[in-house]
Every structure is written in C-alpha cells, then in structure tokens.
Backbone as CSV, one residue per row, in Angstrom:
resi,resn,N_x,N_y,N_z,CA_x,CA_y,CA_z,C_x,C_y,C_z
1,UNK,10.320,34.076,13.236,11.422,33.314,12.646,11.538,31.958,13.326
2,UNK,11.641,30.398,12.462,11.226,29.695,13.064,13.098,28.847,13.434
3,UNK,13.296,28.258,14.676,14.545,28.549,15.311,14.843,26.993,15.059
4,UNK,16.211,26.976,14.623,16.464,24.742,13.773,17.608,24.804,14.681
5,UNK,17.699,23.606,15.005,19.253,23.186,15.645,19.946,22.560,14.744
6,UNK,21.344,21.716,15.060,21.986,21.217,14.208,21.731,20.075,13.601
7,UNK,20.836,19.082,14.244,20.512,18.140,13.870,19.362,17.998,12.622
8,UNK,18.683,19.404,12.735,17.546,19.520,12.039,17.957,19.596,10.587
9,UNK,18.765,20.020,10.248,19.769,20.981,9.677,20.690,19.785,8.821
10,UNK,21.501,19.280,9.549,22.290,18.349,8.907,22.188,16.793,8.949
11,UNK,20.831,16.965,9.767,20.212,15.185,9.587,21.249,14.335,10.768
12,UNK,20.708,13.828,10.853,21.332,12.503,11.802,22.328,11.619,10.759
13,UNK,23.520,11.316,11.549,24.872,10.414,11.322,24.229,8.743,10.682
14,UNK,23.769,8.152,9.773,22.570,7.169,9.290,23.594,6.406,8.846
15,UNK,23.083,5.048,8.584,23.081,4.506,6.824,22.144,4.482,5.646
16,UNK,22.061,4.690,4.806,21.057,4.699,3.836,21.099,6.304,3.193
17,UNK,19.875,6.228,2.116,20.012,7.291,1.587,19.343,8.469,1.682
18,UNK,17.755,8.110,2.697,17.001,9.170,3.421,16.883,9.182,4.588
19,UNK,16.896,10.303,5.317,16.503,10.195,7.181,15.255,10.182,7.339
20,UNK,14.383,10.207,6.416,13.245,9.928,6.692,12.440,8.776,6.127
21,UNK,13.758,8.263,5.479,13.066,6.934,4.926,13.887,6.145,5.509
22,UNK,14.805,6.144,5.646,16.133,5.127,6.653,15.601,5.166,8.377
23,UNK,16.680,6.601,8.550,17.154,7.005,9.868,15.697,7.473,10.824
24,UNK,14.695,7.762,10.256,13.637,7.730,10.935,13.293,6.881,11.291
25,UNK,12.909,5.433,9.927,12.066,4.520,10.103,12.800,3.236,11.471
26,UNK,14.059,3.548,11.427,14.834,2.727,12.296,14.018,3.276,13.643
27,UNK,14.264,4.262,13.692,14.217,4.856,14.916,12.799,4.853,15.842
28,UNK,12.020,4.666,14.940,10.224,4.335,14.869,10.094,2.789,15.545
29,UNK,10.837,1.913,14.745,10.915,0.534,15.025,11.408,0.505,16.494
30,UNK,12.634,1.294,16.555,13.538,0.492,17.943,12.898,1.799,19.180
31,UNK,11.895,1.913,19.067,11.323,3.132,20.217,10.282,1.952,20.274
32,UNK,9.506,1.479,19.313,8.378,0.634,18.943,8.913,-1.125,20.492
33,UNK,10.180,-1.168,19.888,10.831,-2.498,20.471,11.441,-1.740,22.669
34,UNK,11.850,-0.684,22.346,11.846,-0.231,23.846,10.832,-0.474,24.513
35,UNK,9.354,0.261,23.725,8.073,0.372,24.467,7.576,-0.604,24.889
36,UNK,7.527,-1.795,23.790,7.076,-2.866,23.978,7.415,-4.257,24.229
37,UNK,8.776,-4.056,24.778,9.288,-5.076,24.767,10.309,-5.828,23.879
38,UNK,11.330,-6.922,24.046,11.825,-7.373,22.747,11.959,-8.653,22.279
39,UNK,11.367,-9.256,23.209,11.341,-11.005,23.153,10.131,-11.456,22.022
40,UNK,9.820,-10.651,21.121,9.021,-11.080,19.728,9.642,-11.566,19.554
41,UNK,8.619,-12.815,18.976,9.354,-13.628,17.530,8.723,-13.363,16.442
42,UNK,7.744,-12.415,15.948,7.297,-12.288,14.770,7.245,-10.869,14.805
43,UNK,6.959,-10.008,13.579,6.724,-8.657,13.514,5.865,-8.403,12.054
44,UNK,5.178,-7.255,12.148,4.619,-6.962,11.117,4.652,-5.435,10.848
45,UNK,4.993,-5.160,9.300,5.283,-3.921,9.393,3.931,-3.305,8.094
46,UNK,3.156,-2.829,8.915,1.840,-2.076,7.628,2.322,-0.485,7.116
47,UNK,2.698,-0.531,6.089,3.614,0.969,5.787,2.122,1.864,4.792
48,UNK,2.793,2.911,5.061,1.274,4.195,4.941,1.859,4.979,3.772
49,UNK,1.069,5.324,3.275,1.632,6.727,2.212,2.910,6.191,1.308
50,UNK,4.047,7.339,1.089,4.557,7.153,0.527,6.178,6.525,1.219
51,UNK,6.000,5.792,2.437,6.634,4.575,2.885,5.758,3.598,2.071
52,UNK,5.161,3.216,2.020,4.323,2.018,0.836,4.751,1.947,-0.419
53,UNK,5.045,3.089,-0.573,5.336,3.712,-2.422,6.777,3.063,-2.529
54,UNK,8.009,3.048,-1.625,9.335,3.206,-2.281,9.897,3.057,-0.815
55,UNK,9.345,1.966,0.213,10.144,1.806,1.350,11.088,0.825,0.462
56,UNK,10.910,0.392,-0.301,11.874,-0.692,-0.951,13.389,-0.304,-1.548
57,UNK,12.965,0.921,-2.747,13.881,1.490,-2.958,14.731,3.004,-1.966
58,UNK,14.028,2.954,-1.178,14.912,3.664,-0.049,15.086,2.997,1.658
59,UNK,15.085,1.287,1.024,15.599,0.773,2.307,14.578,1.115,3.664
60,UNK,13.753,1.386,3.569,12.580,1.423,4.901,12.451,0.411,5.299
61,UNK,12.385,-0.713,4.502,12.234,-2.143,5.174,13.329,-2.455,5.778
62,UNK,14.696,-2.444,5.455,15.637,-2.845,5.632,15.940,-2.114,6.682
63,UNK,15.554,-0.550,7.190,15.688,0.166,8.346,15.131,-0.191,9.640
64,UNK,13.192,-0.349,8.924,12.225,-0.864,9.730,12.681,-1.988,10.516
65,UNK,13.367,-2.970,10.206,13.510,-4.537,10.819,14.516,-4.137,11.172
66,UNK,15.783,-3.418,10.969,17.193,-3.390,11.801,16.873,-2.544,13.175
67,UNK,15.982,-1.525,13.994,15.334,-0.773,14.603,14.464,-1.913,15.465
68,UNK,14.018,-2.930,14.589,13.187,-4.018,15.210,14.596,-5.158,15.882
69,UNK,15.523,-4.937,15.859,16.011,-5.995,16.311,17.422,-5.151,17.393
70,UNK,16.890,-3.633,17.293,17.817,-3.023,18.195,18.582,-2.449,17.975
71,UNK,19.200,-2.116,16.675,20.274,-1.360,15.910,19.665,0.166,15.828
72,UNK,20.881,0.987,15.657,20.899,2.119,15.648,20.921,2.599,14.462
73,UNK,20.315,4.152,13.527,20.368,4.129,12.536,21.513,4.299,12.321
74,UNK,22.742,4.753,12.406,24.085,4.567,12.173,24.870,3.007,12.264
75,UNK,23.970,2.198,12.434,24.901,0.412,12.912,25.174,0.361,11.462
76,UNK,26.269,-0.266,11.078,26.674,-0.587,9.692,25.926,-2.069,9.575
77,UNK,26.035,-2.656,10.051,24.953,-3.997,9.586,23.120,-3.538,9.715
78,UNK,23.222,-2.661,9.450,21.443,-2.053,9.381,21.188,-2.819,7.606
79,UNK,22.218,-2.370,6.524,22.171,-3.076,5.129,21.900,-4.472,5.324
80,UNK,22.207,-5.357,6.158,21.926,-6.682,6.289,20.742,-7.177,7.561
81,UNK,19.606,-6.499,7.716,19.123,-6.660,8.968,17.894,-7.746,8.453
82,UNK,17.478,-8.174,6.863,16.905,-9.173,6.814,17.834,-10.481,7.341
83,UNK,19.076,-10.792,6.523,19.924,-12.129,7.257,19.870,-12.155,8.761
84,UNK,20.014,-11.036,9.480,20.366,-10.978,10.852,19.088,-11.548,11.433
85,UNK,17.604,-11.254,11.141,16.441,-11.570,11.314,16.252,-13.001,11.187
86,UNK,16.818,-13.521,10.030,16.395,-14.666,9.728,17.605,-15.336,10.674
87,UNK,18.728,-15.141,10.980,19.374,-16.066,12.025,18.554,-15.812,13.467
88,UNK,18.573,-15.199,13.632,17.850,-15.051,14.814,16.137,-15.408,15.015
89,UNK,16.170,-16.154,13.748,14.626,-16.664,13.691,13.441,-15.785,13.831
90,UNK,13.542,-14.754,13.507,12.400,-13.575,14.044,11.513,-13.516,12.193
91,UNK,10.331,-13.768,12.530,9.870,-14.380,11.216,8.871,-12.388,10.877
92,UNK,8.768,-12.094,9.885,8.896,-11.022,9.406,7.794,-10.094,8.724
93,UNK,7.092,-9.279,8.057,6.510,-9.642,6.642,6.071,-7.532,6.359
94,UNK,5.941,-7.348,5.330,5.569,-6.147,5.146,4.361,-5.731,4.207
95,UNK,3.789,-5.125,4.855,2.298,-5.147,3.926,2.194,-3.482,3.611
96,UNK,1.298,-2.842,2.118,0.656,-1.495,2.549,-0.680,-1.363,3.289
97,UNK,-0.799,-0.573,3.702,-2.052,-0.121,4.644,-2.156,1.587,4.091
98,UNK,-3.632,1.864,4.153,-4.118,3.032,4.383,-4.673,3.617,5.867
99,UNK,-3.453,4.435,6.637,-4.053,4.612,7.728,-4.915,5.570,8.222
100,UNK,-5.215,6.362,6.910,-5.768,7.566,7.071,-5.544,8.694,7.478
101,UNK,-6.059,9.374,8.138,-5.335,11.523,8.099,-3.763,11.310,8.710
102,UNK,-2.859,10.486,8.340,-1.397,10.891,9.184,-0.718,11.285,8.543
103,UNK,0.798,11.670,8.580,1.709,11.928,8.070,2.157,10.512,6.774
104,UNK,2.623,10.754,5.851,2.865,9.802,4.382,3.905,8.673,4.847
105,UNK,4.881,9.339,5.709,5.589,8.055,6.310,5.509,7.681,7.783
106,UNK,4.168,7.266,7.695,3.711,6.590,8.817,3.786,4.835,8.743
107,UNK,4.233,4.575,9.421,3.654,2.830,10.073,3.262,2.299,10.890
108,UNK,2.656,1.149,10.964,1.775,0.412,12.443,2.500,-0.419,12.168
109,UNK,3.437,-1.400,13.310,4.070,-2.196,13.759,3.276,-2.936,14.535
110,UNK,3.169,-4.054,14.396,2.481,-5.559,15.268,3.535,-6.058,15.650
111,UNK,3.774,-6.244,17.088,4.987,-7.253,17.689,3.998,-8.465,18.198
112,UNK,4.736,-9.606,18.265,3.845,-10.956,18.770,5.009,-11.561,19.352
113,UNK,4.328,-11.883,20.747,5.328,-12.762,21.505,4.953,-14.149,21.700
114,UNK,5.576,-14.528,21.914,5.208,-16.482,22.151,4.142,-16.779,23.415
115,UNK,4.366,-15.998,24.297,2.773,-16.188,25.060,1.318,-15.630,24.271
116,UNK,1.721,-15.444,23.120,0.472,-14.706,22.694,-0.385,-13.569,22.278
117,UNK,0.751,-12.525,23.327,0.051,-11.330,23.317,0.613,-10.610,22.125
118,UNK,-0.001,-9.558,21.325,0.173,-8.302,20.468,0.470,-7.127,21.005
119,UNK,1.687,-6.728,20.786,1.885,-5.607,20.750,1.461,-4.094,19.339
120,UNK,0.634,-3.118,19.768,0.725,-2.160,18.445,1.865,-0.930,18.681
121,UNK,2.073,-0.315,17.696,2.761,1.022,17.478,2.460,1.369,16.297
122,UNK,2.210,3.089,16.594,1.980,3.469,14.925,3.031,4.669,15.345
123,UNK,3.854,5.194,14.272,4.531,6.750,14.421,5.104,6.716,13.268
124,UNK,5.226,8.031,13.002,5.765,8.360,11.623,7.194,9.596,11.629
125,UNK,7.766,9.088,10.603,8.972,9.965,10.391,8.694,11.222,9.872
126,UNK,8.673,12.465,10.712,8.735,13.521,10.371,9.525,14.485,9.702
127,UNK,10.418,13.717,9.256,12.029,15.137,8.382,13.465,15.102,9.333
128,UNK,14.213,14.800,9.087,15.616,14.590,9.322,16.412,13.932,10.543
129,UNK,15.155,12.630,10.307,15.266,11.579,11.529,14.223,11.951,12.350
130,UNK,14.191,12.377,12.755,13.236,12.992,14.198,11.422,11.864,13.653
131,UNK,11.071,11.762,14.513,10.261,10.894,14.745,8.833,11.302,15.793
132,UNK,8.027,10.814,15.565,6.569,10.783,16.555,5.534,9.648,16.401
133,UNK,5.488,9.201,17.503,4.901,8.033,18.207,3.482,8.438,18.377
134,UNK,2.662,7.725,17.841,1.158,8.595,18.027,-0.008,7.770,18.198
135,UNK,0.545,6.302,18.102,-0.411,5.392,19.070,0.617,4.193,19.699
136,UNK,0.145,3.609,20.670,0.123,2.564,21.340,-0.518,1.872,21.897
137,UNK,-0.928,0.331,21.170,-2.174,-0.205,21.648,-3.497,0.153,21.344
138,UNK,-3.653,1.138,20.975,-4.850,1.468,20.484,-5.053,3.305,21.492
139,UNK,-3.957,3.486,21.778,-4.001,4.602,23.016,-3.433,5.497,21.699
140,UNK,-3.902,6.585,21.928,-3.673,7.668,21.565,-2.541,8.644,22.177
141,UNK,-1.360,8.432,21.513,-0.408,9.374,22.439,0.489,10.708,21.402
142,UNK,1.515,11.375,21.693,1.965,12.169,20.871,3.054,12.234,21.759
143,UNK,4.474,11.378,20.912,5.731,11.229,21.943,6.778,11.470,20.441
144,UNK,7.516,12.705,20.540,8.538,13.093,20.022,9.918,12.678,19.825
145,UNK,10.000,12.385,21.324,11.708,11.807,21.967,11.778,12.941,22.091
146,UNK,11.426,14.582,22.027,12.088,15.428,22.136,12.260,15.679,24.052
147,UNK,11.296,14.712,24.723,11.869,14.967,26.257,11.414,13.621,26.473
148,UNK,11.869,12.883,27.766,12.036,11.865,28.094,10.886,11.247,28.775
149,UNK,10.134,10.635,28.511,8.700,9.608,28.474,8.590,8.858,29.223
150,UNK,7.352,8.775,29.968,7.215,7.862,31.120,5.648,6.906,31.445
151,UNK,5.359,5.893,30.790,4.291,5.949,30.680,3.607,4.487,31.988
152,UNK,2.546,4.745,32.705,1.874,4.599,33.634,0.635,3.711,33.239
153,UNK,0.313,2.141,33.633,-0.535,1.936,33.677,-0.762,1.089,34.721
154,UNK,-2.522,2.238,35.390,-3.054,2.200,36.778,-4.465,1.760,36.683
155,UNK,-5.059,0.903,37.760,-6.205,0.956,38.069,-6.899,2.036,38.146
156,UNK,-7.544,2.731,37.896,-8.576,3.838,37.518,-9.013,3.751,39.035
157,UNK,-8.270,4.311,40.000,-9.005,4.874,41.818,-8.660,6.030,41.563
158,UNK,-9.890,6.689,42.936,-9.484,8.235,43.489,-8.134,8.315,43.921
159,UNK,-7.240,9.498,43.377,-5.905,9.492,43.994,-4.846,9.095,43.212
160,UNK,-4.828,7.822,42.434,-3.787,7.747,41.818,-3.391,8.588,40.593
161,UNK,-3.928,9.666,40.480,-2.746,10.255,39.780,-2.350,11.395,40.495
162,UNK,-2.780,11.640,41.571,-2.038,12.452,42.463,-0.922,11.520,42.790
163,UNK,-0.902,10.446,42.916,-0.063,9.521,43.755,1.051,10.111,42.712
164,UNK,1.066,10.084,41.400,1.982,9.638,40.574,2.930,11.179,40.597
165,UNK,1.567,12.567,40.036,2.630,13.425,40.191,3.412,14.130,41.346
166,UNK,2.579,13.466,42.423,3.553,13.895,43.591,5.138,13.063,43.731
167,UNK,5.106,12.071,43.254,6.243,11.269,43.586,7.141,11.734,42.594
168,UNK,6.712,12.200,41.529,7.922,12.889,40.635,7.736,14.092,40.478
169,UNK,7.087,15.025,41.745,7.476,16.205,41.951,8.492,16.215,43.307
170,UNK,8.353,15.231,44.390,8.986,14.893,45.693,10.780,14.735,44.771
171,UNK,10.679,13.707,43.659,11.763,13.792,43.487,12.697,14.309,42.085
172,UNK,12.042,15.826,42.183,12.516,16.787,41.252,12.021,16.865,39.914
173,UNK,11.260,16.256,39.813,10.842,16.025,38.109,9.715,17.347,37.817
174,UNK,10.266,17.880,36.549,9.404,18.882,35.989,8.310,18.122,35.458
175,UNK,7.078,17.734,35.129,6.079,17.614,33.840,5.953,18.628,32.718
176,UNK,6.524,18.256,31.434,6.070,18.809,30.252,4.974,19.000,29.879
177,UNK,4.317,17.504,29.589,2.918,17.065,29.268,2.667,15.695,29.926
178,UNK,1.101,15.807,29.848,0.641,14.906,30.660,-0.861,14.672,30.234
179,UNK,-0.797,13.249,29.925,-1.950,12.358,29.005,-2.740,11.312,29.588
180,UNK,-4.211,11.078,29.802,-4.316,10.270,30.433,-5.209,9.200,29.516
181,UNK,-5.707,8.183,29.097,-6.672,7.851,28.446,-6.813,6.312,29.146
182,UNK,-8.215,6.132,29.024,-9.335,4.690,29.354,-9.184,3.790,28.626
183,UNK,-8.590,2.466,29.145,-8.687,1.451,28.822,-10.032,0.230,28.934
184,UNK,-9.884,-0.614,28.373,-10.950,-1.393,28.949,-11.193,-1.388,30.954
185,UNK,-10.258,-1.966,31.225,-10.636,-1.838,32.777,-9.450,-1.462,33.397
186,UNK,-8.082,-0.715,33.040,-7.502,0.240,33.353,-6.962,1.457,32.331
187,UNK,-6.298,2.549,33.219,-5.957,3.934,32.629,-4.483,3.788,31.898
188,UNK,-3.796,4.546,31.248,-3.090,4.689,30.988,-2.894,6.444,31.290
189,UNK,-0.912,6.856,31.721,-1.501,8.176,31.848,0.091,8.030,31.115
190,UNK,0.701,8.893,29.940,1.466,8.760,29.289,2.044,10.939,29.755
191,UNK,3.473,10.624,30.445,3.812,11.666,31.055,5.538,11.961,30.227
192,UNK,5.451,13.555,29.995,6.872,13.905,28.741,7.566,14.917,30.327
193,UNK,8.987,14.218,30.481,9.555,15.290,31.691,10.591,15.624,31.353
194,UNK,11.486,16.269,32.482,11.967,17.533,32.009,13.449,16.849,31.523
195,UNK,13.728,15.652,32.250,15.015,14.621,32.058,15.299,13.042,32.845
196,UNK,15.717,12.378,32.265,15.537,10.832,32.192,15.104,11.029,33.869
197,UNK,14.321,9.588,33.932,14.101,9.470,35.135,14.547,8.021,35.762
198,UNK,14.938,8.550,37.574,15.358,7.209,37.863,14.873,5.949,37.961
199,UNK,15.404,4.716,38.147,15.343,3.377,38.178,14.667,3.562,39.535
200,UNK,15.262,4.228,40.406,14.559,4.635,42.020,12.983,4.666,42.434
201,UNK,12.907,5.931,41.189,11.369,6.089,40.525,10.802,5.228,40.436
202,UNK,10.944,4.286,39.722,10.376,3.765,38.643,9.794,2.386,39.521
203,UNK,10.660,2.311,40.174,10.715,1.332,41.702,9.517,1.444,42.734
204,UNK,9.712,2.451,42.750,8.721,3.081,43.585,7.116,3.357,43.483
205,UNK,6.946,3.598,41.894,5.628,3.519,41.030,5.214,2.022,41.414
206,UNK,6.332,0.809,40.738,5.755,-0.123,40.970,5.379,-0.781,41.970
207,UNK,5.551,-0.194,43.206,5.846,-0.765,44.799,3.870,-0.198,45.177
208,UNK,3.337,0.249,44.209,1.920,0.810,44.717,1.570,-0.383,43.688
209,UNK,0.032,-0.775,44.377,-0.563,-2.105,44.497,-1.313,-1.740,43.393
210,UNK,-1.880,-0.196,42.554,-2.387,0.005,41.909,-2.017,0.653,40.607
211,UNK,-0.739,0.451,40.452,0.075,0.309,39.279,0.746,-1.245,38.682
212,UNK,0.394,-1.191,37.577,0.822,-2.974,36.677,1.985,-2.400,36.014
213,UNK,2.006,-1.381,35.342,3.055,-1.068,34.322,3.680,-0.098,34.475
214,UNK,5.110,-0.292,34.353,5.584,1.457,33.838,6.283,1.124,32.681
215,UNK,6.739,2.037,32.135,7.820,1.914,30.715,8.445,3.066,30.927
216,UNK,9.528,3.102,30.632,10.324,4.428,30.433,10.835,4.809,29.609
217,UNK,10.905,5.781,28.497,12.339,5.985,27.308,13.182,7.280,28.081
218,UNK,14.273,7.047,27.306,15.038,8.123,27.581,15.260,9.422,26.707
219,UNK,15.338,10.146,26.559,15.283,11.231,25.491,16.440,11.281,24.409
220,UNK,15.969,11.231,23.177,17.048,11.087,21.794,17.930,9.922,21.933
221,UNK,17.380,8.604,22.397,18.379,7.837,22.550,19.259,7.494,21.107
C-alpha cells in the first residue's frame, strides 16, 4: 500500500490552475535561481513535452519567470511576473525543446550573468507541486527537496571526500545520498542530509584550500 501525505493529496496553497503546471514550474525556476545564483539579467526557458503544448494556457510561463525572479508559488503577483521582469530589466524568452527520455513537464533553464558566465538547470514537475532537479551544468543529479541538499565543488585529491563526510559527521549530519561526478578539471559531489545545514558548516568547507564551491538548499522551502 503506497503511503501519501497531505500535501500529496491536496496539492500545495498556489496561484494558477495546475500544480504541476503553475506551482511546480515556479518552484523548478526559484530552486534553479537558489542554485545558481540571482544576479541574471537574462533567462531562457526551453519547455519539454507537454509544458511546450499548453505552458501558455496553464500559465507555466508566467510561473516559470515569477520562480525566476524569487516568488513563491502562492505570491499573488506570480499573474504579473512578465511586467515585474520587464521593470526590473531581466530580458526573457521561451522556446520548445525536445529533451528526450524525461518526464513531459520538464525544462532546461539558461541563466546568464553580466560577467558572462551560463548557468544550466533542467527538472521537472512531478504531480502536486513536488518537483526534481536532474541536471546542473551538465552534472547529472536527482534532488527532490524532499531532504536538504548540499552540493560540493572540489579539486579531485586523495582525501577530500573523506574531508567532507567527516566534517558533517563531526557535526551531526546524517547522509541520505551521496553523488559524486567529473568535471572538466574538478569534482562535484552533490550530498541529500538528514536536515538543513549550518552556515558554521558551510564555513568551514570553504576554509579548505581545495574546495571553490558550496551551495546549499534547504528542504521544502
């Protein structure tokens, strides 16, 4: 017997008229804008399946970009998040794409910042808001929100990932799951724990000479 909570059940508190075409796609975007930052000035949204078909008439776009600029799927100005975009100068555009074997409401998000660099995200809305993150950058990951995310990027030495899970076993942290994948000339190791982790932490990762990045989400924000 397969076991639903309440949320599963009665969908997330939204605006719009689907949680998986609204309240997901928001939620895809503004996990997309945590991960990667938020000082874009441009965005691109490549919609898959049947987000391509009718993000229009069920407001996906209008979700997609309010999520991109930080709103919650419940913000009542989510209905107006093209004007809000365009005051805030954040220049925009939505294309279809075929992304191949994923879920129908999947998207890849391009963020671009003024120094240049690209940001990717792809994740798709799975059924009554709930959401999964399943690339970044070209990294292969599988991030739910269902536990709180911590992701690591290290110079590829002997040791550092002992370094890493000892320091968040020293300071109480369970590991759920734990991902590591090759970059051009560093690792990424993308880690799901048991509950938010500290600023202390996070401090501390970066205080080793062989860590550049951390990111953190928090769980169901």
């Amino acid at each position: 017997m397969n076991e639903y909570n309440l949320f599963d059940i009665l969908g997330p508190i939204m605006i719009g008229p689907s949680s998986s075409h609204t309240a997901g796609a928001c939620r895809i975007s503004k996990t997309a804008r945590i991960i990667s930052g938020a000082d874009f000035n441009k965005i691109k949204f490549y919609l898959h399946g049947s987000f391509a078909e009718t993000y229009r008439g069920h407001g996906t776009d209008k979700a997609l970009l309010a999520g991109a600029l930080g709103m919650y799927p419940d913000d009542e100005r989510l209905k107006d998040s093209f004007e809000i975009a365009r005051e805030n100068e954040l220049e925009y555009s939505f294309e279809k794409i075929d992304l191949g074997n994923v879920h129908p409401n999947t998207v890849k998000i391009e963020m671009y910042y003024p120094s240049g660099k690209i940001n990717t995200v792809i994740g798709s809305s799975i059924g009554g808001g709930n959401i999964e993150i399943i690339e970044m950058n070209g990294i292969k990951i599988k991030f739910t929100n269902e536990f709180p995310l911590l992701i690591v990027r290290y110079k590829d030495i002997r040791g550092i990932i002992s370094f890493i899970s000892t320091l968040l076993s020293d300071n109480g942290y369970n590991i759920e799951s734990m991902k590591t994948t090759k970059e051009e000339e560093d690792s990424v190791i993308v880690i799901e724990l048991d509950k938010n982790i500290d600023d202390k932490v996070v401090k501390e990762l970066l205080e080793n000479k062989n860590v550049n990045f951390v990111k953190h989400l928090v769980k169901g924000f």
